[in-house]
VOGU-3710 file (C-alpha; in Angstrom, 3 decimals, decimal comma):
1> xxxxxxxxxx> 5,770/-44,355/15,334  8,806/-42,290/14,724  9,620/-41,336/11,300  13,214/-40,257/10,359  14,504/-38,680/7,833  18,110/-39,673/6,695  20,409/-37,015/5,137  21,695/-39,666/1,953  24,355/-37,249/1,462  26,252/-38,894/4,273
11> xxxxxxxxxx> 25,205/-42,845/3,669  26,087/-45,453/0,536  23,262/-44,684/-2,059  20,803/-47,055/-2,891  18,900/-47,697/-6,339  15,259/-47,462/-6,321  14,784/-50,191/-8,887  12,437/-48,786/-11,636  12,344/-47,641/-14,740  10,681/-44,467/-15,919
21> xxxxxxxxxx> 10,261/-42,243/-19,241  12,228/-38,668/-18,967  11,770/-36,482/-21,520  12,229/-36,593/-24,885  15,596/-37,515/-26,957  15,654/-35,668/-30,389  18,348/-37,048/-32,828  20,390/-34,107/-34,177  22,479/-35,384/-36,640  22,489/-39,165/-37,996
31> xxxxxxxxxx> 24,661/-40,350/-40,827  24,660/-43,762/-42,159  27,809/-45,924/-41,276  29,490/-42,809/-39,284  30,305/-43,650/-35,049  30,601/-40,872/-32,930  33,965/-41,764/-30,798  33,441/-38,668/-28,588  31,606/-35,651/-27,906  33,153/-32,460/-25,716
41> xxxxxxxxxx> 31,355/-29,176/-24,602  34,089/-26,637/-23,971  31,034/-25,028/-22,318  28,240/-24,802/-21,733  27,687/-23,362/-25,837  29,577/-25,100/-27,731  30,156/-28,595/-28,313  32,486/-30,877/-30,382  31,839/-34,429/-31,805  34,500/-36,498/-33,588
51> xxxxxxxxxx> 33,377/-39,270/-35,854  34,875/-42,611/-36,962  33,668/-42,883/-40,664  33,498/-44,475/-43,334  35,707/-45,011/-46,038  38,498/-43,788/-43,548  37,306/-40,405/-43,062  38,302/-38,638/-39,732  35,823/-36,013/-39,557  34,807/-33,321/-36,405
61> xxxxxxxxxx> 31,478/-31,683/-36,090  30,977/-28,714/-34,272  27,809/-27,129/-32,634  27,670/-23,287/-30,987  23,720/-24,160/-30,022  24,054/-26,594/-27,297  24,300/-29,051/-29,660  21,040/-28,714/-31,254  22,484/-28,316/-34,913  25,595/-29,575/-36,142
71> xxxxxxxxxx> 28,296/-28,154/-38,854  31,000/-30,145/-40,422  34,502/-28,059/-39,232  36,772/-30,721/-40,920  37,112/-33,720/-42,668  40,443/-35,770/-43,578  40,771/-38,664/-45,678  43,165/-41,585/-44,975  45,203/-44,109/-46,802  45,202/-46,814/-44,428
81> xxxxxxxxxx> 47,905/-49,664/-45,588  49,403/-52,254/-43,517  51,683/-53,008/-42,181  52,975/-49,215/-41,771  56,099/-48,516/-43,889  57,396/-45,562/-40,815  56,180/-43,446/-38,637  54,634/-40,648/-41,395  52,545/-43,511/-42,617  49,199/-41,890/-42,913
91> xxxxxxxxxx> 47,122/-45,436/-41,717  45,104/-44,269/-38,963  41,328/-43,397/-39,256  39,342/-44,448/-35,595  39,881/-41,376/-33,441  40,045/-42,714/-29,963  40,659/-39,589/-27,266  40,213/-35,783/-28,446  40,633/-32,730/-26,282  39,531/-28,914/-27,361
101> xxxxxxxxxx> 40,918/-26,153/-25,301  39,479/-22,299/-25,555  37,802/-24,134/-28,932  40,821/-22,960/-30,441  43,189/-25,703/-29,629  42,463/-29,475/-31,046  44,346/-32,898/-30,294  43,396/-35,950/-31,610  44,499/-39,312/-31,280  43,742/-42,735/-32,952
111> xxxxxxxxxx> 42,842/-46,013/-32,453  45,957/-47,776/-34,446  48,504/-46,203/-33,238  50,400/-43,632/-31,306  50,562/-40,284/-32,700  48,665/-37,100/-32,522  47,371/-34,530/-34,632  47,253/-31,071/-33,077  44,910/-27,558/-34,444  46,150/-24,791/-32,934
121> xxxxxxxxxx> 43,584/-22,534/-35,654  39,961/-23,846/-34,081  40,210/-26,817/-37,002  41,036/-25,378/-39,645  44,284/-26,967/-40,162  46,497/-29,852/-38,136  49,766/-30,845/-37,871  50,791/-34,609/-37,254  53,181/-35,484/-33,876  54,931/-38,859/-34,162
131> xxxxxxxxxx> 57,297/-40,666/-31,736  59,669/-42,264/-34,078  59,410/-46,135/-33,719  56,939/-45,921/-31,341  54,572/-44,253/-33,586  55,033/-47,261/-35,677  53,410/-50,135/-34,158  50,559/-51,558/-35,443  47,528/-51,905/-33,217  48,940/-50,083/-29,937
141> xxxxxxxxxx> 45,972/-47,817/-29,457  47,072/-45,224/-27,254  45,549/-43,062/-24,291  45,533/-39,027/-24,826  45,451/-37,167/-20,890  45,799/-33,408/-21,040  45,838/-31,099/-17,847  45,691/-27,668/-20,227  47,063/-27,407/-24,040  50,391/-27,528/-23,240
151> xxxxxxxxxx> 51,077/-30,405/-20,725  50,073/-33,858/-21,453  50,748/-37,732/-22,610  49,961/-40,231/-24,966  50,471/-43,616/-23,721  50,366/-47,044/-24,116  51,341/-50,472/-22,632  55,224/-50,062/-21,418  55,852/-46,117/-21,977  53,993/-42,727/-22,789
161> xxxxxxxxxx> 55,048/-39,834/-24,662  55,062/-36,288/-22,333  54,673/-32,964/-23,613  55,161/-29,548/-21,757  54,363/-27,473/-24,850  51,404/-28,653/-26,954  53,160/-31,423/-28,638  56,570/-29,255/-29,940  58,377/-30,986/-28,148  58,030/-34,582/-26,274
171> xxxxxxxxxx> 59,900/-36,955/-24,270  59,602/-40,557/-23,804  59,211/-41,754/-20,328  59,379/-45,754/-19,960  57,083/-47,092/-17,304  59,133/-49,672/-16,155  57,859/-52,220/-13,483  54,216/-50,519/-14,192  53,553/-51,360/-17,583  49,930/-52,037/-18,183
181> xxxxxxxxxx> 48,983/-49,301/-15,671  46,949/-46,692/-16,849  43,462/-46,636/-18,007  41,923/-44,050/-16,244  44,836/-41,962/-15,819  44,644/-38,484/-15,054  47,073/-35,071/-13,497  46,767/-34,339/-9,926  48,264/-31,233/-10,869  50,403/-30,168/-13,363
191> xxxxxxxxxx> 53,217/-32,031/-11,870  52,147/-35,148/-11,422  49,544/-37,898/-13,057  48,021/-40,722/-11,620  48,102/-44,279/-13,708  45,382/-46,627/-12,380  47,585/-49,925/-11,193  47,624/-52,732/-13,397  45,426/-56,265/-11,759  44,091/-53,835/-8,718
201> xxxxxxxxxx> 40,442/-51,810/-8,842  41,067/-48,454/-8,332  44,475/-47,859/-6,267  46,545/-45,621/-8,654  50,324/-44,734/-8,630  51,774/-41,001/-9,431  54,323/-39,910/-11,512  56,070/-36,526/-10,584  57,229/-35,021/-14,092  59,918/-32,795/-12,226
211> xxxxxxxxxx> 61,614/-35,460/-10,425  61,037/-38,462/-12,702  60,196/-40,353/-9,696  57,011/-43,406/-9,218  55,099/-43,442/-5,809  52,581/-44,642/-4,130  49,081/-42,689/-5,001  46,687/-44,054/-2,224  46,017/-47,083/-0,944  47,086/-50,034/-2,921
221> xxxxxxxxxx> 44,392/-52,893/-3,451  45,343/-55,921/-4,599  42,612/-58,165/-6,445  42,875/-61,813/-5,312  43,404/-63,997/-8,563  39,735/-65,710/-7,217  37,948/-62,485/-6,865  35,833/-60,440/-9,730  37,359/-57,966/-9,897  35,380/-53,905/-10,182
231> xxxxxxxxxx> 36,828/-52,051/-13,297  36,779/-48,140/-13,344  36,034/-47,200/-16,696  35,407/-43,582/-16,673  36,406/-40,255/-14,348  34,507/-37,175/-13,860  35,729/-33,998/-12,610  33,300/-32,028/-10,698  35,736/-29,362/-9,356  39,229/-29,328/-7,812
241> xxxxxxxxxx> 38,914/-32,174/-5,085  35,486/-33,792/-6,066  35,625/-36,783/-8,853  33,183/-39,581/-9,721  34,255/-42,767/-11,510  31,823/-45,339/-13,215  32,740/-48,782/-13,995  31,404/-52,772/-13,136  31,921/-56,034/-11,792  31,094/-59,116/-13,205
251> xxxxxxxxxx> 28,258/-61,021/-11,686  30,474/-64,032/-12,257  33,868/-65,126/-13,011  32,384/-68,263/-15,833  33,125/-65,555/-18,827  29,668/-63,765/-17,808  28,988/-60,234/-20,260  26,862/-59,257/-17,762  28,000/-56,811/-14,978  26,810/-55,084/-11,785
261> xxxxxxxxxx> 26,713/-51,063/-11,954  29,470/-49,620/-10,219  30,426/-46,092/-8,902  32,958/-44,296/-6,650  33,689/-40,957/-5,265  36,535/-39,645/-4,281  36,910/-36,110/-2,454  40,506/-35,620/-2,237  41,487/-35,750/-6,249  41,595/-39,483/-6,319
271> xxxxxxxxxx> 43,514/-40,097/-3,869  41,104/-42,198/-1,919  37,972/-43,642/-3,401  34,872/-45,095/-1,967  32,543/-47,552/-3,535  29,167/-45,250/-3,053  27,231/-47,497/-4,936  27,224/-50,930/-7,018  23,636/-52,441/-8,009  23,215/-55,439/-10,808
281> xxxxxxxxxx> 19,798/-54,801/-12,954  19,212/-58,080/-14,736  20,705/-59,175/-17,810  22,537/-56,020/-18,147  26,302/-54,858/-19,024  28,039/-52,355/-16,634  28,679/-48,280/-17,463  30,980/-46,980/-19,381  30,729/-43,222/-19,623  29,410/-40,273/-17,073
291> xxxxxxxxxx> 28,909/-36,664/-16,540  27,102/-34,135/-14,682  25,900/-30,940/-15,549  26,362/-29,602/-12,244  27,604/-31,062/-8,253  24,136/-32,786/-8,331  23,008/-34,007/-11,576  24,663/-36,942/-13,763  24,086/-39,191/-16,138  25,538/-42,418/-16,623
301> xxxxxxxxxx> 25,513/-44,601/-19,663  26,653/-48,288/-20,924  26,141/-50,478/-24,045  22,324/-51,565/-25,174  20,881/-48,189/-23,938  21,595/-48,560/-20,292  20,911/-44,931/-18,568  21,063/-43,937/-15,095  20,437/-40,457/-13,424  20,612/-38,716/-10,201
311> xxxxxxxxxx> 19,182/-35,226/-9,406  20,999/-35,496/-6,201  24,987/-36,045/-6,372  24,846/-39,618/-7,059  22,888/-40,453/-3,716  20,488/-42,006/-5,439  20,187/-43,411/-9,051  17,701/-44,170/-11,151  17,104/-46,277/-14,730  16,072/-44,723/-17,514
321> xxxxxxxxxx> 13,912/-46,173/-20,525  15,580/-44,870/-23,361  14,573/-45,267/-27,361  14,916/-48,421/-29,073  18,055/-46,556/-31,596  20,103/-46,381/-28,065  20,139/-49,993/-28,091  23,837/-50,178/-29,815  27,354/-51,255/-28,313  29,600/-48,402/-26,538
331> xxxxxxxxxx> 27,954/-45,100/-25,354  29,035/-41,678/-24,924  26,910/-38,474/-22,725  28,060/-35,119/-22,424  26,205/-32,070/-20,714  25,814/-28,985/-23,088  24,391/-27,051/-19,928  21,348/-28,615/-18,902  20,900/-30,625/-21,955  22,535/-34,095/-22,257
341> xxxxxxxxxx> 23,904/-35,251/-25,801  23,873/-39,191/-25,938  25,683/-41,070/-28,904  26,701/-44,554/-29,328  27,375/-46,981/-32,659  25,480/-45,540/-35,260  22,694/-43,653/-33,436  23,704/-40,562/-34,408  23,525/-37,202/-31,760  20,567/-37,137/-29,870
351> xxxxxxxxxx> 19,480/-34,240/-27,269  17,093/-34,474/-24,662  15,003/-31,406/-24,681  13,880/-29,965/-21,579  9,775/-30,198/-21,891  7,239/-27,466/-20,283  9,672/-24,928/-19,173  10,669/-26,576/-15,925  12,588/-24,494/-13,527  16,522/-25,025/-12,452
361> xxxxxxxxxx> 15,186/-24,273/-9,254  12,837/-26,796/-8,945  15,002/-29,194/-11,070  17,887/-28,215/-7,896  15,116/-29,506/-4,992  15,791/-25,924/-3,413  11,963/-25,364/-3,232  11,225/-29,138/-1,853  11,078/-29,091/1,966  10,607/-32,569/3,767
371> xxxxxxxxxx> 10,048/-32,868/7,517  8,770/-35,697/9,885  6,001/-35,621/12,722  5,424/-39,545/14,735  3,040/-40,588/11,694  3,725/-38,403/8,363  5,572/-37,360/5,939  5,242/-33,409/5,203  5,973/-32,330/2,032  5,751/-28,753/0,616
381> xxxxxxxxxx> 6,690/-27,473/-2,972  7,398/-23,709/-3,714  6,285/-23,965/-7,654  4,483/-20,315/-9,121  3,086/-22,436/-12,199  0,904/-24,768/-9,103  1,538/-27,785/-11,015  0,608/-31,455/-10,087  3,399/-33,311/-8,789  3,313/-37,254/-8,068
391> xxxxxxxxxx> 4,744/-38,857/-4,763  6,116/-42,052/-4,678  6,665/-44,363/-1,762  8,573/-47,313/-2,250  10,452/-50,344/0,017  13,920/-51,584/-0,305  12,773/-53,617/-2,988  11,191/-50,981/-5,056  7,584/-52,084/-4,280  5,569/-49,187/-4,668
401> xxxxxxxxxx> 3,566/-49,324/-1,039  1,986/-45,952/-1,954  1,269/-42,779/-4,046  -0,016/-39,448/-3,712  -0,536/-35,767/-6,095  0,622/-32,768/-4,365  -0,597/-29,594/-6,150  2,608/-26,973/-5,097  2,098/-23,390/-4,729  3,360/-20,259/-3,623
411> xxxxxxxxxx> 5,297/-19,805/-0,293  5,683/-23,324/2,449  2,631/-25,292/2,534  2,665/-28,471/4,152  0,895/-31,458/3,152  0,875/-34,852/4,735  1,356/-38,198/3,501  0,082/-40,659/6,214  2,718/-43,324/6,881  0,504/-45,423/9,748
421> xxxxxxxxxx> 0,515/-48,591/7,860  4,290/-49,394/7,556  6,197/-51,488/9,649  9,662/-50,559/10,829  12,471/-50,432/8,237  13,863/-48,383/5,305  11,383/-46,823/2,613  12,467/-44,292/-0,383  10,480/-41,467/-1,612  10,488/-39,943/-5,349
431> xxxxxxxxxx> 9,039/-37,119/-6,159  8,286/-36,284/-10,269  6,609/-33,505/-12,475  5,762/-33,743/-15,912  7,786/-36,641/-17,266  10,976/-35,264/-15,100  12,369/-36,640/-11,513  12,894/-33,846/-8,681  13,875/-35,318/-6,330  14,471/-38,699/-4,338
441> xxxxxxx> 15,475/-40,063/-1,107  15,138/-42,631/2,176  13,771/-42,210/5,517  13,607/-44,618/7,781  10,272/-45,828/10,132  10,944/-46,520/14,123  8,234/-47,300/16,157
//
């Protein structure tokens, strides 16, 4: 029997279908009848969180200890009438997009309609940007997209507002046969942004702000009118060429809720995309929101406490159980270093807290060493505090077909996990410590 070992890196990730308990979530802050619309970590310090509240109250909380405690940096109340008299009507009071820059610099934007209010004074103070009449329609929610302080847009269905100078100045740019394109959008480069293309998946089209010219960004896809179609949702930046996106499918086109998982890579800034992995757990709704804390470990998120994670670049992904206070519409997760913040409606801030002092280095695999011989699986762990790790070994269906305890140590030690009894095919491994996942992956069984 040969045994081989498949570097997932290179090969479509596939979900070991399980759920397991990770830690523990503290809630940080909780007020009554106050949503959490987003939460930003300039770094890896301090953190941000912008609340929808009540009585139309836009307030922003702040935290400079990785977002275990939480400070109120400002609060505005609104005057919300309808329909709005012009565009210095103060009826706003759902923030929907927020960006902080050198947590000095502050833009918000809101649900009703497009404007912006701008801090240049960490918060302390804001002016209001409008756009004349278009800053006057009711309902037209708008998207923020900022490449740095200065350069961004603000747009909505038919035509977006540009800045080059932190919202002193703007120009209107009309979208023309691309209206409805948009959502994700992001900049290439200063220069030019990508809009996602209206009816397609993920096939986007670029603006160039110098020339004022559309093109072609990518591929286009088309979605037949009988297909489901998959919806990107949400973008992560890893660095300057490597993105993730999370979204879903419907399992149906009868007006299903429920939704397969979806995610895609793309390693040329968006440019092209690949569908690495798409996965529907039962009775579920798709993701919504994503981020990683570093090139190999993300979390995704999506309404009624869905939670995914991978420990190894999104190879593979795993479900989380999460509390019963998760369980809301809408979700948000941002990394405050190694600590992930998860909100959604009404369930306050809650950190997971890192438990028994586990290393980054074996949280990174770095001290995991796999290798093959014609009947085992060799597994060493390089851990100073020698503690009890459990081994997992499951089949494409996540059957558990067997488990083992490896006790690591100091220095390579291999120890065997005797494979003799499986038939030829695909098996994953997983490999956990205390509550936490280190590490997963497939191998494959020729005899």
């Amino acid at each position: 029997m040969k045994i081989i070992i498949i570097n997932i890196s290179l090969i479509l990730f596939i979900l070991i279908p399980m759920d397991v308990y990770s830690q523990e979530w503290e809630q940080k802050w909780f007020k009554k009848s106050e949503d959490i619309s987003e939460i930003i970590c300039v770094d890896s310090i301090n953190c941000y969180a912008f609340i929808e509240g009540d009585s139309a109250n836009t307030k922003i909380l702040k935290s400079t200890n990785q977002g275990d405690t939480w400070f109120k940096l400002y609060e505005k109340k609104h005057w919300p009438s309808y329909p709005f008299d012009d565009d210095d009507d103060d009826s706003v009071w759902a923030v929907e997009d927020s960006k902080v820059f050198e947590n000095k610099y502050i833009i918000m934007s809101y649900r009703e309609r497009p404007l912006v209010d701008v801090s240049k004074d960490s918060g302390k103070t804001f002016e209001r940007r409008t756009f004349g009449k278009y800053s006057s329609n009711e309902w037209n929610p708008a998207e923020l997209v900022m490449y740095n302080k200065d350069i961004g847009f603000i747009r909505t269905w038919n035509l977006f507002a540009l800045t080059l100078d932190g919202w002193d100045t703007y120009e209107m740019v009309e979208m023309g046969e691309y209206e409805g394109s948009g959502t994700p959008a992001f900049f290439i480069d200063e220069n030019n942004i990508a809009f996602s293309r209206r009816y397609t998946t993920y096939s986007f089209v670029k603006y160039n702000i110098k020339d004022q010219e559309w093109s072609a960004y990518g591929e286009e896809i088309i979605i037949e009118p009988s297909d489901t179609s998959k919806k990107m949702v949400d973008i992560e930046f890893i660095n300057d060429t490597l993105i993730y996106a999370c979204g879903f499918q419907r399992v149906s086109d009868n007006g299903s809720a429920f939704a397969k998982d979806v995610f895609w890579k793309s390693t040329d800034r968006g440019e092209s995309w690949d569908v690495v992995y798409e996965y529907y757990k039962e009775s579920t709704n798709g993701t919504l929101k994503l981020s990683f804390s570093n090139e190999k470990h993300g979390i995704a998120v999506g309404s009624w406490g869905k939670m995914m994670e991978t420990f190894d670049g999104g190879d593979t992904w795993i479900y989380l159980n999460t509390p019963e206070r998760f369980e809301k519409v809408f979700a948000l997760i941002e990394f405050a270093g190694e600590y992930p913040l998860f909100s959604a409606g009404n369930a306050g801030i809650n950190r997971r807290e890192i438990v028994d002092g586990l290393d980054k280095n074996i949280l990174d695999s770095k001290n995991i060493k796999i290798k093959q011989t014609n009947s085992n699986l060799l597994i060493s762990i390089e851990d100073y505090k020698f503690r009890k790790y459990n081994i997992q070994i499951f089949d494409i269906n996540g059957n558990v077909l067997k488990e083992a305890t490896h006790r690591s140590g100091i220095g390579t030690v291999f120890r065997p996990i005797i494979l003799d009894n499986l038939t030829n095919g695909v098996y994953f491994y997983k490999i956990s410590t205390i509550g936490q996942i280190v590490k997963t992956g497939k191998f494959s069984v020729i005899k």
